[in-house]
C-alpha positions as CSV (number, residue, x, y, z in Angstrom):
1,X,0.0,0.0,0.0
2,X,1.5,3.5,-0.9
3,X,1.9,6.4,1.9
4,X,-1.1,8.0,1.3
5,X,-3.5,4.4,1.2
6,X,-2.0,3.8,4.2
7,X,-2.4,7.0,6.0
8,X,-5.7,7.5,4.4
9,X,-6.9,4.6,6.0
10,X,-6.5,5.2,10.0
11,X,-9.7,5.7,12.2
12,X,-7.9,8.9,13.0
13,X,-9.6,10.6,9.6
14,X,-13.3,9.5,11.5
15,X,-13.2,11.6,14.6
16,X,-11.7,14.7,13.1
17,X,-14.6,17.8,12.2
18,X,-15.7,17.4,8.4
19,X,-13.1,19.6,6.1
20,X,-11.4,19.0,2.9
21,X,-8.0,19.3,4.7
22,X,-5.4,18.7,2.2
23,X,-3.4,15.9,3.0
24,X,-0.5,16.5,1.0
25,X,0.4,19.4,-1.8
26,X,3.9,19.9,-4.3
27,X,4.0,22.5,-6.6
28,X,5.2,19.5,-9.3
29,X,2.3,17.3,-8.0
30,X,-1.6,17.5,-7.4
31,X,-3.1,17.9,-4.4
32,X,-4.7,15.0,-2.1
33,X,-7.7,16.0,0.2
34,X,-9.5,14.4,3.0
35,X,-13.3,14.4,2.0
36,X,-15.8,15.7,4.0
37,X,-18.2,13.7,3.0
38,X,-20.7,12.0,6.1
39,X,-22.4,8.9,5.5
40,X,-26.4,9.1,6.1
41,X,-26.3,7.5,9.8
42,X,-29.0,5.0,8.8
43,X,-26.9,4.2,5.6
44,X,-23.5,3.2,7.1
45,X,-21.3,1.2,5.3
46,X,-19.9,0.5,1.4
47,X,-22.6,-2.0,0.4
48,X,-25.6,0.4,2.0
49,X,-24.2,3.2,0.3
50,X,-23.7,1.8,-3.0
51,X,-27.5,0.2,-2.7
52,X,-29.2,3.0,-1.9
53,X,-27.9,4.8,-4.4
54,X,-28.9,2.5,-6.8
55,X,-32.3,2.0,-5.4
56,X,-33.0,5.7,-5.1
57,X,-36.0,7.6,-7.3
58,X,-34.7,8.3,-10.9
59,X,-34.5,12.3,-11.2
60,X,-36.7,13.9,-13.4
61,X,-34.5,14.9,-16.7
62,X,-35.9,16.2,-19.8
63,X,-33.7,15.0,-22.5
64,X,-33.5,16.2,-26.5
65,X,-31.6,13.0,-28.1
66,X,-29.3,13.6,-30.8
67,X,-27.8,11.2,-33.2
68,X,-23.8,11.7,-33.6
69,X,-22.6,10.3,-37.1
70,X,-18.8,9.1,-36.2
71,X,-16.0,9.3,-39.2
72,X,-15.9,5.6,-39.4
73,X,-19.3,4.9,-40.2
74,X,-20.7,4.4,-36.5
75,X,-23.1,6.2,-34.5
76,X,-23.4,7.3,-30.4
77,X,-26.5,9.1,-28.9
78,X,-26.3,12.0,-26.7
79,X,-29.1,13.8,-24.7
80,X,-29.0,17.4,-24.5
81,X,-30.8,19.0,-21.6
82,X,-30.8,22.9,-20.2
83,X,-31.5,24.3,-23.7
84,X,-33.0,27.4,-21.7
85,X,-29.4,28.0,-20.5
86,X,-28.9,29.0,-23.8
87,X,-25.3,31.0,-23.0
88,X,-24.2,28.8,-20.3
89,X,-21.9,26.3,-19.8
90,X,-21.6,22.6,-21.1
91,X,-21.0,19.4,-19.2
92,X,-20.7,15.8,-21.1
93,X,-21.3,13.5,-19.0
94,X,-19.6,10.0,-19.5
95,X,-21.7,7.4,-17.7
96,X,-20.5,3.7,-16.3
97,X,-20.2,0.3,-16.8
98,X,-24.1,-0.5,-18.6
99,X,-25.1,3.0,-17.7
100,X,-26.6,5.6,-20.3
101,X,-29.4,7.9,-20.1
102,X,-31.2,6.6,-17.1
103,X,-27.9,6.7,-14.9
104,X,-29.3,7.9,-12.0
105,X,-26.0,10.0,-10.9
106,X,-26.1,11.4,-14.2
107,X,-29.6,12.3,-14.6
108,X,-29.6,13.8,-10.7
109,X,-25.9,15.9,-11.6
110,X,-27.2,17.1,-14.6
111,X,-30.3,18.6,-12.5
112,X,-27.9,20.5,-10.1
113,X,-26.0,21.7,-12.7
114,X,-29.2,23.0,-14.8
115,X,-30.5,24.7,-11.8
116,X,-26.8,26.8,-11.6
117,X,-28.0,28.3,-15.5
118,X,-25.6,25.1,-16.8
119,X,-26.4,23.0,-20.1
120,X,-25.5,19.2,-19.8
121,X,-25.1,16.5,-22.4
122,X,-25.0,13.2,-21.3
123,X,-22.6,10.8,-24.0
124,X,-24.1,7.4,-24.4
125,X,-21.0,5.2,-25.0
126,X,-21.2,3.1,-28.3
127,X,-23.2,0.7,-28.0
128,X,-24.4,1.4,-24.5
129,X,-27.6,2.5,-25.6
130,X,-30.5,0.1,-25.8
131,X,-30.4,-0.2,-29.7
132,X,-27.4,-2.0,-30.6
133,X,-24.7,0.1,-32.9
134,X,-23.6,-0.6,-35.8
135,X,-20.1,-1.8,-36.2
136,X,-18.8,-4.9,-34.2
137,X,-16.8,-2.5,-31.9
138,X,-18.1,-1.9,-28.8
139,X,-17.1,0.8,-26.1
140,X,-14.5,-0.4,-23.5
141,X,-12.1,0.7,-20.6
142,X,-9.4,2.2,-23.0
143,X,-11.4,2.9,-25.6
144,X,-11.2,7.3,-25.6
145,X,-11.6,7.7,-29.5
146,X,-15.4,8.6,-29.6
147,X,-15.3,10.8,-26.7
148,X,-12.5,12.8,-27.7
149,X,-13.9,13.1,-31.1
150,X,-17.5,14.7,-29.3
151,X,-14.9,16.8,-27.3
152,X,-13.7,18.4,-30.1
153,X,-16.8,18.6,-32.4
154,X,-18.0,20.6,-29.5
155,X,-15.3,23.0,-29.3
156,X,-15.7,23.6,-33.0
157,X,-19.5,24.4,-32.6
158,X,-18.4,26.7,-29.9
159,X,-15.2,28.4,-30.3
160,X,-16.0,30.5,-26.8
161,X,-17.8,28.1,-24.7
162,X,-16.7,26.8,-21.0
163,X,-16.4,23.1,-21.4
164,X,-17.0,20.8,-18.6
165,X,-16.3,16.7,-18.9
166,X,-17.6,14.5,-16.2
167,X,-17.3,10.5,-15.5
168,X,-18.4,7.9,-13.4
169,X,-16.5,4.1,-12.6
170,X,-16.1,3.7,-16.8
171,X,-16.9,7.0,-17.3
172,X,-14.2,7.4,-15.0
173,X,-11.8,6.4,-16.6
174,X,-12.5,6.9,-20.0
175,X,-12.5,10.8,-19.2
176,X,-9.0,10.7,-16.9
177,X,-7.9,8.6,-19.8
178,X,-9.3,10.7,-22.6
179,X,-8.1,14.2,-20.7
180,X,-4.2,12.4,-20.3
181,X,-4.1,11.6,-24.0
182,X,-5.3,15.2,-25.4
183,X,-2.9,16.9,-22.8
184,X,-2.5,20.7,-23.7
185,X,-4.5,19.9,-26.6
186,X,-7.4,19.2,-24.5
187,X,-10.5,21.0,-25.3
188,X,-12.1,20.8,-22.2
189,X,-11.6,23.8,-19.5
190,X,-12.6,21.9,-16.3
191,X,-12.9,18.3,-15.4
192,X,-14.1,15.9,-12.6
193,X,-15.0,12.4,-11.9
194,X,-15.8,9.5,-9.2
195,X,-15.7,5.9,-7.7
196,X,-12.7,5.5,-10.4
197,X,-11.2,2.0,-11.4
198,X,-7.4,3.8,-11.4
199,X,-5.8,0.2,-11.8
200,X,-8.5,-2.7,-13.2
201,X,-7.2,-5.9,-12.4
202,X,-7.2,-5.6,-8.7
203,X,-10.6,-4.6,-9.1
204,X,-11.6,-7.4,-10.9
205,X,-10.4,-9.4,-8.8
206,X,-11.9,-7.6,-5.9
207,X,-16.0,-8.2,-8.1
208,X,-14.8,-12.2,-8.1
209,X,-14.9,-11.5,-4.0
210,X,-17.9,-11.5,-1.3
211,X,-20.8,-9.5,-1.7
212,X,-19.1,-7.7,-4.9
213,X,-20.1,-10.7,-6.4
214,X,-23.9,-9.7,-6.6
215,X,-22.2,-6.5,-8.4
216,X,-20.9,-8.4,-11.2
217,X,-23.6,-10.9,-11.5
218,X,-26.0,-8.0,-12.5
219,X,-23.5,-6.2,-14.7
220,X,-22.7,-9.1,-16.8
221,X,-25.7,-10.1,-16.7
222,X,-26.5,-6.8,-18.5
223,X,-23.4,-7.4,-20.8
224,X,-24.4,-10.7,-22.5
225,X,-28.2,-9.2,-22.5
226,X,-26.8,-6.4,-24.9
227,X,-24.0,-9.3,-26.8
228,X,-27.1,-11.3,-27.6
229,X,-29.4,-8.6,-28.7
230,X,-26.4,-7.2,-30.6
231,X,-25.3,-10.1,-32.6
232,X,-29.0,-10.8,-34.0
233,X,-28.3,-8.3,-36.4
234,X,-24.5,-8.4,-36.3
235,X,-22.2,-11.3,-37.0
236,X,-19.6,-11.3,-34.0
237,X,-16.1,-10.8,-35.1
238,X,-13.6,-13.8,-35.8
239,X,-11.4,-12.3,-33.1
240,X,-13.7,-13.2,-29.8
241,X,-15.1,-15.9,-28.2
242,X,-19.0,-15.2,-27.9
243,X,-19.9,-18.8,-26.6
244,X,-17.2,-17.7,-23.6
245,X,-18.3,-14.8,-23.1
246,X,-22.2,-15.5,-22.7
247,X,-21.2,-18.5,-20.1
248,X,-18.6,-16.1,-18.3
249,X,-18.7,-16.0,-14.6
250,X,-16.5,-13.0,-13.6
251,X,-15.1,-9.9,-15.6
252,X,-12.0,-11.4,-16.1
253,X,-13.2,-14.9,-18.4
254,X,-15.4,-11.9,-20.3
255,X,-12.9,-9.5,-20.8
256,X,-10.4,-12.2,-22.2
257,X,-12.9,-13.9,-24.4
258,X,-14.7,-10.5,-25.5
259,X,-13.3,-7.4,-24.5
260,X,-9.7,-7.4,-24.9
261,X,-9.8,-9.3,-28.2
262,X,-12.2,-7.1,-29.9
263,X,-10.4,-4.1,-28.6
264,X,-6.9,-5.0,-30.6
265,X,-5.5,-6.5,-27.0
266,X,-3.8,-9.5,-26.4
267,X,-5.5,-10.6,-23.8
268,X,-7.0,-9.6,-20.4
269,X,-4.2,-8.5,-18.8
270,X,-2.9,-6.7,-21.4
271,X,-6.3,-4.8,-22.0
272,X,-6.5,-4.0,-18.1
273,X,-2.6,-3.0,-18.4
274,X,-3.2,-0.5,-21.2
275,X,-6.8,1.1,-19.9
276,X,-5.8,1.8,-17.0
277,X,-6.0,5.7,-16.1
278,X,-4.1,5.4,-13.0
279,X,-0.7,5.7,-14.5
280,X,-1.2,8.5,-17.1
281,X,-2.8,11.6,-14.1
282,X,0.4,13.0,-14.0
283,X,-0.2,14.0,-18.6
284,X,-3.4,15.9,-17.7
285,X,-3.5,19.6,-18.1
286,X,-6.9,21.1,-17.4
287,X,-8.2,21.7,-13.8
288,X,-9.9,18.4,-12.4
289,X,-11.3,17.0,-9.5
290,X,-11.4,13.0,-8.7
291,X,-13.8,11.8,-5.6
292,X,-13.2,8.6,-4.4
293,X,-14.0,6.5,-1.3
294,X,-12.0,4.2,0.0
295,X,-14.5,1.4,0.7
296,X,-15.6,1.0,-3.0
297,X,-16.6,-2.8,-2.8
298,X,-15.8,-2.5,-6.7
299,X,-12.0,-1.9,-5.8
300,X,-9.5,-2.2,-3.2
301,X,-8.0,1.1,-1.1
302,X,-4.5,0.3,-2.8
303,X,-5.4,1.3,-6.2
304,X,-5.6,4.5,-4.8
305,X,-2.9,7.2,-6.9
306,X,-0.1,8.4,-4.8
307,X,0.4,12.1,-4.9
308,X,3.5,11.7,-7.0
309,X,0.8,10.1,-9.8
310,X,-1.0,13.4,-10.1
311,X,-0.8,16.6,-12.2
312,X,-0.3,19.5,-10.5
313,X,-3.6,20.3,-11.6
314,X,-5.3,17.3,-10.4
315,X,-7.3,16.9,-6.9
316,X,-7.5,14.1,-5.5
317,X,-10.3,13.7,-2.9
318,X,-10.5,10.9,-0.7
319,X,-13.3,10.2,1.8
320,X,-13.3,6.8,4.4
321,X,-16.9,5.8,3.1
322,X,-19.2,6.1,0.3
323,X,-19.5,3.1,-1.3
324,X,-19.2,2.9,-5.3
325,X,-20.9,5.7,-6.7
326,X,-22.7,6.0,-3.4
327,X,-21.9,9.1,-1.3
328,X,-25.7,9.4,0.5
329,X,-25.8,11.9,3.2
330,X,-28.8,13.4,5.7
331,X,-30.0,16.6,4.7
332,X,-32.3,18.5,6.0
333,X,-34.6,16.4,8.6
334,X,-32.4,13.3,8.5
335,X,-33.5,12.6,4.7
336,X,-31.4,11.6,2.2
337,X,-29.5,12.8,-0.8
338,X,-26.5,12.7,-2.9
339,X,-23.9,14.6,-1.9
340,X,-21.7,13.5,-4.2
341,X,-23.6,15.2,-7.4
342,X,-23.8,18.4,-5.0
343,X,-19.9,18.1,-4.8
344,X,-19.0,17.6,-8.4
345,X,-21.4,20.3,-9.3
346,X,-19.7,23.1,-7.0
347,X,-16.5,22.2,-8.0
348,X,-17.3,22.5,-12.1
349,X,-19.5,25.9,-10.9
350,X,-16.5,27.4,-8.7
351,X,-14.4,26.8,-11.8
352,X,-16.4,28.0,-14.3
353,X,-17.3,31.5,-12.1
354,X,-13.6,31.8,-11.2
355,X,-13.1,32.2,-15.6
356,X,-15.7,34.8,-15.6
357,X,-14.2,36.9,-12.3
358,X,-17.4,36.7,-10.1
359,X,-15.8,33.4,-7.7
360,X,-16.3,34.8,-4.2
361,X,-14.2,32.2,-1.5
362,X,-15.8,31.7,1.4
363,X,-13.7,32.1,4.3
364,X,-15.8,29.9,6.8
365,X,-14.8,26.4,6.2
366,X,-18.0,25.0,7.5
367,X,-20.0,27.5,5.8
368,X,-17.6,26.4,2.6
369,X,-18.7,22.4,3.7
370,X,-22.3,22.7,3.5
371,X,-21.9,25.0,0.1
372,X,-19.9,22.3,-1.6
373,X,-22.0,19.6,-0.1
């Protein structure tokens, strides 16, 4: 485990008063904050957390669909929403792993960020959506191409625009991954994402594990659902193994009958060894904010980055609990809601006001809390 995992994990972080205290700081390195994140007290726990986010009431989102042509002969779907914002800034948002435009997180981030005079796209991942694409290629860890190509098609359409890019788990990745590649060619002014897979084998290993297991059941599940509705239409390609795949019991037998060799990868390892976005933080160059909890039951707390891994212009922000994608908190009269999509959204907001001049810090840190929260 590196210094940080290891300090990050002590009970010491649980009885100290909720602040994003930096951790550690280098001008030649990012910066590593504690979270102040607080659990719901009836919601304790990564598997509770993760749950009840799941199980939660689908936000309301009214979304205008747009078909994207890609140059080689492909399509993905995005859903604008916000079009009264019609001056305001844009978020894409990258969803996960058999996500799209129901993704709760996304529909409920994209409503905070509406309500701050924001516009929001949400980018369906080819193939993600619930008509199959195409093309036999399909969209994977590594796989950046489509969502750099949207990046940039949107920064033609608008020369002057501020440009947000948000991901979750996949999405996660994808965008750190994406935002690494483009470097100082990135056309994105702002970034963030959450519950992040920074290195994938050990996390799926950790899905083959306990409870995590009811985690992967459903998403593959999901997965061969959308292989067998795909390849009706489409013959598979000579490279994979769809008999394997449909029959797979963990990530790891799909990946390295599906995944991997459809993606140009030798094999399982070598696809998790490559998509990995842990090792390429230190190439990004726009301002962006990573939230992670170290009880994800979709990974283990040593994947977390080391401080020497980061950008200078890379957060890091760690919190003891929250599950995968979880992050539920009491509000007002003990009831629930996501604090995470609050957090993400004050962070992109901050940024974008601190461009236009009107950013005024507040200098109480629990009145700064509850803002960001």
């Amino acid at each position: 485990m590196n210094t940080i995992s290891s300090a990050v994990s002590t009970a010491t972080w649980i009885s100290r008063p909720p602040q994003r205290a930096s951790l550690a700081s280098s001008p030649r390195y990012g910066q590593m904050l504690r979270s102040n994140f607080q659990p719901h007290p009836l919601l304790r726990g990564a598997h509770l957390q993760t749950i009840a986010s799941l199980l939660r009431p689908a936000p309301k989102l009214d979304l205008r669909c747009e078909r994207l042509e890609l140059p080689d002969g492909d399509f993905v779907d995005v859903g604008w929403s916000g079009d009264h914002n019609k001056t305001g800034p844009l978020a894409v948002l990258v969803h996960g792993l058999c996500g799209g435009f129901e993704s709760k997180y996304a529909r409920g981030t994209a409503g905070q960020l509406i309500a701050r005079g924001w516009r929001t796209v949400i980018f369906q991942l080819r193939g993600a959506g619930p008509e199959p694409n195409r093309l036999q290629r399909c969209y994977n860890q590594g796989d950046t191409e489509d969502l750099r190509y949207f990046w940039h098609l949107l920064r033609n359409r608008e020369p002057h625009a501020f440009i947000a890019s948000v991901g979750w788990s996949l999405g996660g990745n994808v965008t750190l991954k994406a935002l690494a590649e483009e470097g100082n060619a990135a056309p994105v002014d702002i970034a963030a994402a959450a519950s992040v897979p920074f290195d994938i084998r050990p996390c799926a290993e950790r899905l083959r594990k306990g409870f995590s297991r009811i985690y992967q059941k459903r998403l593959l599940d999901a997965l061969k659902d959308a292989l067998r509705r795909k390849h009706l239409h489409i013959a598979p390609s000579p490279l994979v193994n769809l008999a394997a795949a449909l029959v797979a019991q963990d990530f790891i037998e799909y990946d390295e009958a599906y995944t991997a060799p459809l993606a140009g990868y030798r094999d399982a390892e070598d696809y998790y060894s490559h998509s990995s976005c842990g090792r390429l933080l230190r190439n990004i160059r726009c301002p962006t904010l990573v939230v992670h909890a170290l009880d994800d039951p979709f990974m283990t707390a040593d994947i977390v980055p080391a401080m020497d891994a980061l950008a200078p212009c890379v957060t890091l922000e760690v919190a003891q609990g929250g599950g995968h994608v979880g992050f539920v908190s009491a509000g007002a009269l003990g009831l629930p809601y996501c604090w995470l999509e609050r957090r993400l959204t004050a962070y992109l907001h901050d940024g974008y006001e601190r461009r236009i001049g009107t950013y005024v810090h507040n200098v109480d840190i629990q009145s700064t809390a509850r803002v960001a929260a």
